[in-house]
N, C-alpha and C positions, 0 to 999 in steps of 0.2 A: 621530515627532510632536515640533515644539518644546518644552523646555519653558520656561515661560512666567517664570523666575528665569533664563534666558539672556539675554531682551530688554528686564528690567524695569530704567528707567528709574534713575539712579544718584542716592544723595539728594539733595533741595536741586535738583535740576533744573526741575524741575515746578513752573512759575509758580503763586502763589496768583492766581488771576485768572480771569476768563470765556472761555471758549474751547469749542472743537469739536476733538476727538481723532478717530483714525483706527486700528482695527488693523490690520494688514495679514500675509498669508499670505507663505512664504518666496519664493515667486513674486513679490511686490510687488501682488499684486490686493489692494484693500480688501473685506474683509470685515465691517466693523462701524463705524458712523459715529455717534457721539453727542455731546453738547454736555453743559457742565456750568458750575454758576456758579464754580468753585472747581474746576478741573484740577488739583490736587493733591490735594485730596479724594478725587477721584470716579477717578481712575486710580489710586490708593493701596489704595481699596478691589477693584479688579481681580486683585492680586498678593499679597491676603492668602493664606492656607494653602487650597491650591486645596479640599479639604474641604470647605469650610467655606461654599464658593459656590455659587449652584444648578447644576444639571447641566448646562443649557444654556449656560450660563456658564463652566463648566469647559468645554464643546466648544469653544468660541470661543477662550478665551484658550490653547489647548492649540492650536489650528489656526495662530494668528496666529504670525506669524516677528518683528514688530516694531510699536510704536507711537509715532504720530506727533501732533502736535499744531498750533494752531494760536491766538492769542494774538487775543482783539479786547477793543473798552472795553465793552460793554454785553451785556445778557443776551439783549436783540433783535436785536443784530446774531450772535449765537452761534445765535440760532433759525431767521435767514434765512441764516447758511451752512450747517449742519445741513440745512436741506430742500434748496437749492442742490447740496449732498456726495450725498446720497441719492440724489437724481435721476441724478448723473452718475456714479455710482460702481454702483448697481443693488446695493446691501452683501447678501451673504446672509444676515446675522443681524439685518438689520433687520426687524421687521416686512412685510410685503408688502399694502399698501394697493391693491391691483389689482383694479378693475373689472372685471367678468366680459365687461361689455359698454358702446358709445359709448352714449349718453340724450340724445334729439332736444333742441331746443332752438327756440323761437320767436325768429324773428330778423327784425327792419326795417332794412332798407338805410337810416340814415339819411344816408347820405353820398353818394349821390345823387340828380339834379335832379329825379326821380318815384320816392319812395322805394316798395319793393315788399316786403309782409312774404312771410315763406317759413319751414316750417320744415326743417331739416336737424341734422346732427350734427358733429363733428369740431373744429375748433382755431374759439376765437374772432378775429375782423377788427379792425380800428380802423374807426371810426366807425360801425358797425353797432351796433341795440340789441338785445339777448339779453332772455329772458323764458324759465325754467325754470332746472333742467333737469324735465323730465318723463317718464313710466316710458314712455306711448305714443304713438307718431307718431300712429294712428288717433284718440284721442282731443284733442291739440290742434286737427288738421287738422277736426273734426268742430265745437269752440270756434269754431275763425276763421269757419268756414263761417256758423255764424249772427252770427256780430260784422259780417262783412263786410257783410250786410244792411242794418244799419246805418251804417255807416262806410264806403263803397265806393269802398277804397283800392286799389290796383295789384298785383294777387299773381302777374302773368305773369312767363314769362323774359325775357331781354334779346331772343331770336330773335322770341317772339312778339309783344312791346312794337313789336319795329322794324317786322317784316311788317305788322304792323294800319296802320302811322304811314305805310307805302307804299301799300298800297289803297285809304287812307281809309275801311276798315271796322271797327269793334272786333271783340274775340271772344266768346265765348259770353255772358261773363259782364259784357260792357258791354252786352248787350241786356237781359240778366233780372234789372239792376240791382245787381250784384253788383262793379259797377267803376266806378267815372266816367269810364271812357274817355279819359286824359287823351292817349291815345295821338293819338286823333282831333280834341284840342281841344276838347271839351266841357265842359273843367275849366283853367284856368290852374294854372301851376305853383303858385303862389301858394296857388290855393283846394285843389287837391289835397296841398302840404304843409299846412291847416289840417285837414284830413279824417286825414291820418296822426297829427296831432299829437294828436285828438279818441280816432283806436282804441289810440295808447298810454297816451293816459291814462287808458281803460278799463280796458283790459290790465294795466295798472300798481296800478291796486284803487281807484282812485276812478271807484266804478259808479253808487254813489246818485244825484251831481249830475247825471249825462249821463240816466237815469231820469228825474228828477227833471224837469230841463229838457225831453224828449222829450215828455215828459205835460203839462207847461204848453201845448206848441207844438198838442198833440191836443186840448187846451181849450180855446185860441184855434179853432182850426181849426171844432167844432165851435159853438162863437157863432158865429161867421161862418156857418155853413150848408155850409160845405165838407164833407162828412159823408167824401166819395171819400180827401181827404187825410184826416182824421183816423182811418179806418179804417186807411190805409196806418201811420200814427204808432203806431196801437193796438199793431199785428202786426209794427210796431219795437222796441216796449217788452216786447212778449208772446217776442221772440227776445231780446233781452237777457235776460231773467227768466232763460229758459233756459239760456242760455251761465252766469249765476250760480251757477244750480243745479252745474254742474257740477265748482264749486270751493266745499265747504260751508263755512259761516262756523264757526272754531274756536275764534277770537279776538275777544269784541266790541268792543273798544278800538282793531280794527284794526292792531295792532301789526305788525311787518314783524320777521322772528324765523326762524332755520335753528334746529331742534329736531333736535339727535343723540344716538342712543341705540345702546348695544352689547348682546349677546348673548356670552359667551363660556364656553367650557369650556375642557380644559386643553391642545386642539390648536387649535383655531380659534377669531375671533370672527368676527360678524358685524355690521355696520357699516349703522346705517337712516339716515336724513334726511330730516327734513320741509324743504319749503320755503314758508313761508308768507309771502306780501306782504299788504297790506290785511287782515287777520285770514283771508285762508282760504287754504287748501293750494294751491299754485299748483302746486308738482312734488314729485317723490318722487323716491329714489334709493337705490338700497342695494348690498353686493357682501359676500363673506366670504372671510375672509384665513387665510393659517396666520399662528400665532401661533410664531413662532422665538427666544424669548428670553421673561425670568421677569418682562415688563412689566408694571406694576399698572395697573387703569383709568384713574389721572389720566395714567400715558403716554400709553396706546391713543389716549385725547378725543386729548392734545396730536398725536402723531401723523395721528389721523387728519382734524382741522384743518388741518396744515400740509400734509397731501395736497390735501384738498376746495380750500382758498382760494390754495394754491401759486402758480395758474396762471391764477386770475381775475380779471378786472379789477376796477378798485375797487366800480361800480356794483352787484359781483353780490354783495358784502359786506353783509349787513345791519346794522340797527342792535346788534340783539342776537342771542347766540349761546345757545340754552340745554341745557347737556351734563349727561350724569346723577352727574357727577365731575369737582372742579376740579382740573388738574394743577397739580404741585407749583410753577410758574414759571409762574400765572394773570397776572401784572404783565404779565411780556415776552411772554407771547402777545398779550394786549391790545394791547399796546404795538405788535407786528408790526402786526396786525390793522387797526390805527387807522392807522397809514403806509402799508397798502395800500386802504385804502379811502379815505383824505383826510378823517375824521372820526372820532367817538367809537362805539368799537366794547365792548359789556359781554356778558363772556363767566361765565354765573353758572348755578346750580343751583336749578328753580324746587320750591318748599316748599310748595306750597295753591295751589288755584283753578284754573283753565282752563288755567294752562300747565304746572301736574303734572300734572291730567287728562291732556294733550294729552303730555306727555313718557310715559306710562303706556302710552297709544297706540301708539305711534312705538318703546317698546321691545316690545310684542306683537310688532309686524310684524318687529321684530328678531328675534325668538325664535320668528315661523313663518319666516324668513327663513334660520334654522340649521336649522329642522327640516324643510327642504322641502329642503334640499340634503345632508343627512345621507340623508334617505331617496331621492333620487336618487341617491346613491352606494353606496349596501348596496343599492339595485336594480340594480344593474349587475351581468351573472354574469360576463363577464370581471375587474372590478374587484374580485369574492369570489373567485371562483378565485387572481388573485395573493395575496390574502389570507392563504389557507388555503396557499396553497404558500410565501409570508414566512412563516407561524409553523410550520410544518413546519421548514422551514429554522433560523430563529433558536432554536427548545427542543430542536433535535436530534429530531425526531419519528421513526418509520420511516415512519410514513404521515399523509398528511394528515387532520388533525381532521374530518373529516364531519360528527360530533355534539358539540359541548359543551355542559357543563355547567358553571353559576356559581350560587355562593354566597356569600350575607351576611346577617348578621343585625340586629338592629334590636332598640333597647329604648327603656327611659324611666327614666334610673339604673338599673336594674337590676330593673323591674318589666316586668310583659307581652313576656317575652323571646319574640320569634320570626327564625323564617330562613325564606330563598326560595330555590329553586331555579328557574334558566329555562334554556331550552333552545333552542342554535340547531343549525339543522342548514342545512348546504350554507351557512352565512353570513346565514342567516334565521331570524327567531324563530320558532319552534313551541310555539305558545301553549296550546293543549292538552295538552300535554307541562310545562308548568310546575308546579310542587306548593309549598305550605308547609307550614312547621312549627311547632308550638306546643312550645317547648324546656321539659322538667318535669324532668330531672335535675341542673339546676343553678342556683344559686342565686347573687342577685347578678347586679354587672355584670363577667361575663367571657366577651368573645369568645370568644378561645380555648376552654375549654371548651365553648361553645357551637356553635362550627362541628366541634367531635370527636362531640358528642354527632350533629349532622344529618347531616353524613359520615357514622357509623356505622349508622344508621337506614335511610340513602337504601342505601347498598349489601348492608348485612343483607337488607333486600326484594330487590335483586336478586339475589341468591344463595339466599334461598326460594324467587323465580319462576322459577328455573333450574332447581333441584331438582326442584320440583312438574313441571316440565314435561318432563322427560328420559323417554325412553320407557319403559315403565308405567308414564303418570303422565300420561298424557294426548297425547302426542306423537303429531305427525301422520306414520305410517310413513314416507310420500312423502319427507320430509323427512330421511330419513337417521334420523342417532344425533343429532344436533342439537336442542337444547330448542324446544319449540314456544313463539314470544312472542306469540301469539295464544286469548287464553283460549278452550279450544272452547264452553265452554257462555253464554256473550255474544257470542264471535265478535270479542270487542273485541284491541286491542294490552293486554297486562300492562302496567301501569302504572308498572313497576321492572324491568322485566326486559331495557331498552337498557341497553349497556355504549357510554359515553361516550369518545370517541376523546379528550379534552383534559377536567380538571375545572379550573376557576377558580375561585378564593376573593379576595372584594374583601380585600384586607388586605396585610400584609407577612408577612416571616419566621415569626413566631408566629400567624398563619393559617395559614401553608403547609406549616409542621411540625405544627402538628394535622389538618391533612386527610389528611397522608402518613403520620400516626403511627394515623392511624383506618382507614386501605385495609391498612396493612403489620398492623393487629392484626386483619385479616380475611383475610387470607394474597390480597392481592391485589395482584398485583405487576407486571400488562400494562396498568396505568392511569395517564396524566402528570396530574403535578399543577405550578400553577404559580399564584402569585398578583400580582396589579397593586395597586400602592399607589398612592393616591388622589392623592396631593399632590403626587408627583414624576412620576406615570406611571413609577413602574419595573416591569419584568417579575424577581419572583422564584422561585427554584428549587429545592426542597428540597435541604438538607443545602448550598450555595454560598454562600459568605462575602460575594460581593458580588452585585449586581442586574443584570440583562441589561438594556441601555437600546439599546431599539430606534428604529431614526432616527423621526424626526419628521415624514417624509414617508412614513415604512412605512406600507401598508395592515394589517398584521397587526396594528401599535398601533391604529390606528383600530378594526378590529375586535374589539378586548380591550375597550376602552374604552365599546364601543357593548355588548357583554355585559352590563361591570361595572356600568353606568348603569342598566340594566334590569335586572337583577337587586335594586339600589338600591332603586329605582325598587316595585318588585311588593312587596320585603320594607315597606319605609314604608308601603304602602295597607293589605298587611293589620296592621299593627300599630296603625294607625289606628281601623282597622274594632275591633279587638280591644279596644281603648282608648276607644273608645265606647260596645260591648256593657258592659262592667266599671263604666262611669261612672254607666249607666243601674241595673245590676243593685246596686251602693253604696248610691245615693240609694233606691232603693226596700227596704233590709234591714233599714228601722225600720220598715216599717207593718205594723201587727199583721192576722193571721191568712192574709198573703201568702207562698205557699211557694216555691220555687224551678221549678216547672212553671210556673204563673201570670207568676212573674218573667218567664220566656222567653217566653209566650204575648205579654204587654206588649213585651218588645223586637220579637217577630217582625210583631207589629202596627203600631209605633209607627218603627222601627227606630234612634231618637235619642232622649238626654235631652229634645234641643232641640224634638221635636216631641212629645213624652210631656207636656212640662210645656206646651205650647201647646194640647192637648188638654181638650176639653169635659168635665166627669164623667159627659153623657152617652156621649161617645164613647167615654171610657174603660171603662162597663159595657156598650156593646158586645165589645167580648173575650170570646172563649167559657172561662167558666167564671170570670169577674169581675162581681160584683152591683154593685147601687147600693151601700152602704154600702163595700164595697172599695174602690170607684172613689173617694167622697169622702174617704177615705183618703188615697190614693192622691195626691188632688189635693192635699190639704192636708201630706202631707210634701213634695210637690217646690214650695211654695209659699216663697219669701225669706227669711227671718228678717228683715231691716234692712226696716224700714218706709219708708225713700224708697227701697231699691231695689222692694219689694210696689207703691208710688207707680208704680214708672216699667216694672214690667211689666204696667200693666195699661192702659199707652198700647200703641196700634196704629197702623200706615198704613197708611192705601187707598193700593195697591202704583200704581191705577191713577190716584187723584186727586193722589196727595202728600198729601192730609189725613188730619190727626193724631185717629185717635176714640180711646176711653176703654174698650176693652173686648177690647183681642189681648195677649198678653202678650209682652214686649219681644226675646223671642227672635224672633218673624218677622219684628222692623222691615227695611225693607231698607236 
């Protein structure tokens, strides 16, 4: 492996200037391609004390045999060779901004003498107009269908165009009015390009006027007595509605605006985009990427900009761009953005109103976008079986983990300490096999102790349920000399009595040594332990100076991760839960003559502060063994002290009208 004080650059080399750098493997393949405003800056920080860089970063400049440079005057031409280098270089430490799939695209031949809309996928044309991109061909195709009604522009192929133009008959769809036949001369070229010019400037978002005008034409129609034509105008206007409905309005200002938003975690992100012209969603489009390098979100956006708009023509360029993070070199993206479009392009972060709503959106779909392809990929048994045979492999196992176990704890500084345990087996969680803890022997905020204390807990139970069940004791004969893990007199699994083929603890070193230091003081020595640290994704190992760092494209790191996460994930709800019981039973420990039964009877009735103090005083002496007098209590301790806050919880909303009445208290507003 090079190292990276063999190829570093000798001082005083390295232009202070804007440029794009290249690393490159001893092989000469490019492996890493970035841009910087200041190339002696930004390659200076590459060859500091590799320590000191993140891991993936130390992979990279450890792989690389040499780097190269390249010198230009502006920061936007450093942005347009950078995407240019990427494209032709395929860098493997770049990012991977790769589509899963092509996304149709409505498209009008305007560049011939009967332009014909169609939609398809794949590289865009010169003089063609594009409209999307969109997630489904069915649902464009289902759009034109009632546009056409209106507008009956030419949507054959060139075979069938020509054949109808030799028989002198149209096709289907110039009988049932769905074409003006220009094939047959029904329409001059002239009227039929006035007809295309009408459905893309529907298409385009200006729907009101062509509305608007259709229903004057059905108003006239209808003075005159023509009732046949105005019927016909009505059930024009009544299929445009429709085609509307289709693309809802998100924007009332009509704004024309691509809204992207990310999802990531610390191996992938996932990458959404709205597309809106005339205020409503025109297309959608999203993919999910590995993430190969220690980039913060304002990279991701800039990246994944210079993918989206790369390859696009000016027209598909909107006015405005809005990202949920400005990269570090917002000017020269702009600046790109505005040379590729032939106009002013503002790329900004929206703060209130319908386009944070609407950016709020767009990151949901993000984040079921990650979470719909995390669990398509833990559904795979081939892709879990490699899984469990990478982490076999990389901790040295004898045999593959079957069952793990992971642990984490959770607090609040150092109050309502708990931990969780969750449980996968075969690669899958097994949700009724998960348990918590309520930590009582320590005091304070310290992990460490804390995961010694539920390591010692969780495995003292199994080594009781083993004991209890060894034969006289309950053992099922059949079964040999082997402890029975099946309680006979429930019939149910012991709750403690699986021996975990792998234990995780979210943490570093000092998790790892209290979970090994809590199995070895129970003389248990057939059990691996190994913990993931959050920030780096490393894999640690009792009593190993340094961290196992498993590639980036491992399934076994995926599967650690997908553990540690849910494990997280189980420990926070009930700390939560815990953390609310506490808040309720607080606020309720000055009202006299209320004991700690009652206290519990209120929370198991109420199950929140927030719904205790929204609570009627008759409902509150509903509770079995709470009078009236308790109850008004009761109401009157969890009551405000500050008089404009007493003011403002005793405003309410009708959930259903919006209006504000004067008698809910301010916890239900929505």
């Amino acid at each position: 492996m090079p190292d990276p004080a063999s190829y570093r650059p000798t001082a005083g080399s390295v232009p202070d200037q804007p440029g794009v750098y290249r690393f490159l493997d001893p092989s000469g393949r490019v492996i890493y391609v970035g841009k910087a405003k200041s190339l002696r800056s930004r390659l200076g920080s590459y060859f500091q004390d590799i320590l000191q860089l993140h891991p993936r970063t130390q992979t990279m400049v450890s792989t690389a045999g040499r780097v190269d440079w390249t010198v230009v005057s502006t920061e936007v031409e450093a942005l347009q060779l950078e995407y240019s280098w990427i494209k032709q270089f395929d860098p493997r430490f770049n990012v991977k901004y790769r589509d899963d799939k092509s996304y149709p695209w409505l498209a009008v031949t305007m560049n011939e003498e009967f332009p014909r809309v169609t939609v398809g996928r794949g590289p865009k044309r010169k003089g063609v107009r594009y409209f999307g991109p969109y997630s489904h061909a069915w649902a464009i195709r289902e759009t034109v269908d009632l546009i056409l009604r209106v507008f009956p522009m030419r949507s054959c192929s060139a075979g069938v165009f020509k054949r109808s133009a030799q028989i002198g008959r149209p096709c289907l769809l110039g009988y049932i009015g769905k074409c003006s036949a220009p094939c047959v001369g029904r329409v001059s070229a002239e009227e039929h390009r006035d007809i295309v010019e009408d459905f893309v400037s529907f298409v385009s978002g200006r729907t009101d006027e062509h509305v608007a005008r259709i229903e004057r034409q059905m108003r006239a129609a209808a003075t005159e007595l023509d009732f046949e034509r105005a019927a016909r105008l009505r059930d024009d206007v009544g299929a445009l509605r429709r085609a509307m409905e289709k693309n809802a309005v998100v924007l009332g200002d009509g704004t024309d605006a691509d809204v992207l938003a990310l999802t990531e975690d610390p191996l992938e992100v996932a990458v959404q985009i709205f597309n809106v012209r005339g205020g409503r969603v025109r297309g959608q489009r999203g993919w999910v990427a590995d993430k190969v390098d220690d980039a913060g979100t304002g990279d991701l956006v800039e990246r994944a900009l210079a993918q989206l708009y790369g390859g696009e023509s000016g027209e598909a360029i909107p006015r405005e761009v809005l990202v949920p993070a400005l990269p570090a070199d917002t000017g020269a993206l702009e600046q790109w953005l505005c040379d590729r479009r032939g106009g002013r392009v503002a790329v900004r972060v929206p703060q209130r109103g319908d386009k944070h709503a609407l950016m709020q959106t767009v990151e949901r779909n993000a984040a079921q976008t990650l979470a719909v392809h995390k669990t398509k990929r833990a559904s795979d048994l081939t892709t879990r079986n490699r899984a469990l045979e990478e982490l076999q492999r990389g901790l040295g196992l004898a045999e593959a983990p079957l069952r793990i176990e992971c642990y984490d704890v959770s607090n609040l500084q150092g109050t309502q300490v708990v931990a969780s345990m969750v449980v996968f087996e075969d690669g899958l969680p097994r949700k009724s096999e998960y348990r918590r803890f309520v930590i009582k022997g320590v005091t304070g905020q310290n992990d460490v102790a804390s995961m010694h204390e539920t390591l010692t807990r969780r495995f003292r139970r199994m080594l009781d349920d083993q004991v209890d069940a060894q034969p006289g004791f309950g053992a099922d004969p059949a079964d040999g000399d082997g402890p029975l893990l099946v309680d006979p007199e429930t019939g149910r699994p012991r709750k403690f009595a699986y021996a975990p083929g792998l234990v995780v603890v979210d943490g570093g070193p000092p998790q790892v040594a209290a979970a090994a230091k809590a199995l070895t003081e129970l003389a248990i020595t057939d059990i691996p332990v190994c913990g993931l640290a959050k920030r780096l994704e490393e894999v640690w190992l009792p009593d190993d100076e340094d961290p196992l760092v498993l590639p980036r494209t491992s399934e076994a790191l995926y599967l650690l991760q997908r553990i540690r996460d849910e494990a997280h994930r189980f420990a926070i709800s009930h700390h939560r839960s815990r953390r609310s019981r506490s808040m309720v039973e607080s606020a309720l420990d000055e009202v006299p003559g209320l004991g700690e039964v009652r206290r519990k009877s209120l929370l198991l009735r109420f199950g929140s502060l927030k719904r205790l103090r929204a609570a009627s005083v008759d409902e509150i002496a509903e509770v079995p063994g709470v009078g009236r007098r308790t109850a008004e209590s009761v109401a009157r301790a969890l009551q405000p002290a500050d008089p404009a806050a007493s003011a403002r919880e005793q405003a309410r909303v009708n959930t259903a009208t919006g209006e504000i009445l004067d008698d809910q208290p301010a916890g239900d507003r929505s």
